[in-house]
N, C-alpha and C positions, 0 to 999 in steps of 0.2 A: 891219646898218646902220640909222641909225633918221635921219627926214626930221623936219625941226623942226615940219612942217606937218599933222604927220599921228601924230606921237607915237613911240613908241622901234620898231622893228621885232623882235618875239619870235619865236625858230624853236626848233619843236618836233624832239628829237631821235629819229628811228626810235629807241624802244624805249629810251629816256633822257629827261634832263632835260629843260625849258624854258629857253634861252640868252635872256638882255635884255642888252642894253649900257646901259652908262653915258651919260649921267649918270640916276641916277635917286636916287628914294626911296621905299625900303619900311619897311612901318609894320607893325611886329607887334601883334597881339594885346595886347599891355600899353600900346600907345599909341607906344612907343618907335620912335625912326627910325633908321633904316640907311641912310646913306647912300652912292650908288657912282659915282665919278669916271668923268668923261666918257673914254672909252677903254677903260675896264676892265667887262668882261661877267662876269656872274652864272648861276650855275645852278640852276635852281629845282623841287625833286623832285617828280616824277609819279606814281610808284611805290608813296609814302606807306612806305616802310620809311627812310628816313633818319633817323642819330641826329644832325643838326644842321639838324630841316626849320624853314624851310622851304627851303631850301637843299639842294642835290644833294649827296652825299657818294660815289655811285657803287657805292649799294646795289643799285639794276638790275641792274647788270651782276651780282653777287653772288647776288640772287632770283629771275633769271630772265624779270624783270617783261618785256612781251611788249605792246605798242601803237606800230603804226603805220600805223593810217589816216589820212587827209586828212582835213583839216575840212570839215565840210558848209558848202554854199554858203552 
């Protein structure tokens, strides 16, 4: 859920992606924007093995990749 006051809410997935909802915009590396409608959530790879990063494609699950600790305070 993300609060207008406070910015979009991002939940890290046990040993997966990064989940953001919409609406947002992300900006690659070449300047270019991506834009994601308010509703619709994005996944954004941890992993670093995705072939469409920065985007999750559900290579994790494929590699084995293995993080889930909590954030430090």
């Amino acid at each position: 859920m993300s609060d207008p006051a406070s910015g979009p809410t991002l939940t890290v997935k046990p040993n997966g992606p990064v989940l953001v909802p919409g609406p947002l915009t992300l900006v690659d590396p070449t300047g270019k924007s991506h834009v994601t409608a308010a509703g619709k959530m994005i996944a954004l790879c941890r992993c670093g093995q995705s072939a469409v990063k920065p985007y999750c494609d559900g290579a994790h699950s494929r590699t084995g990749f293995q993080a889930s600790d909590a954030a430090p305070p």
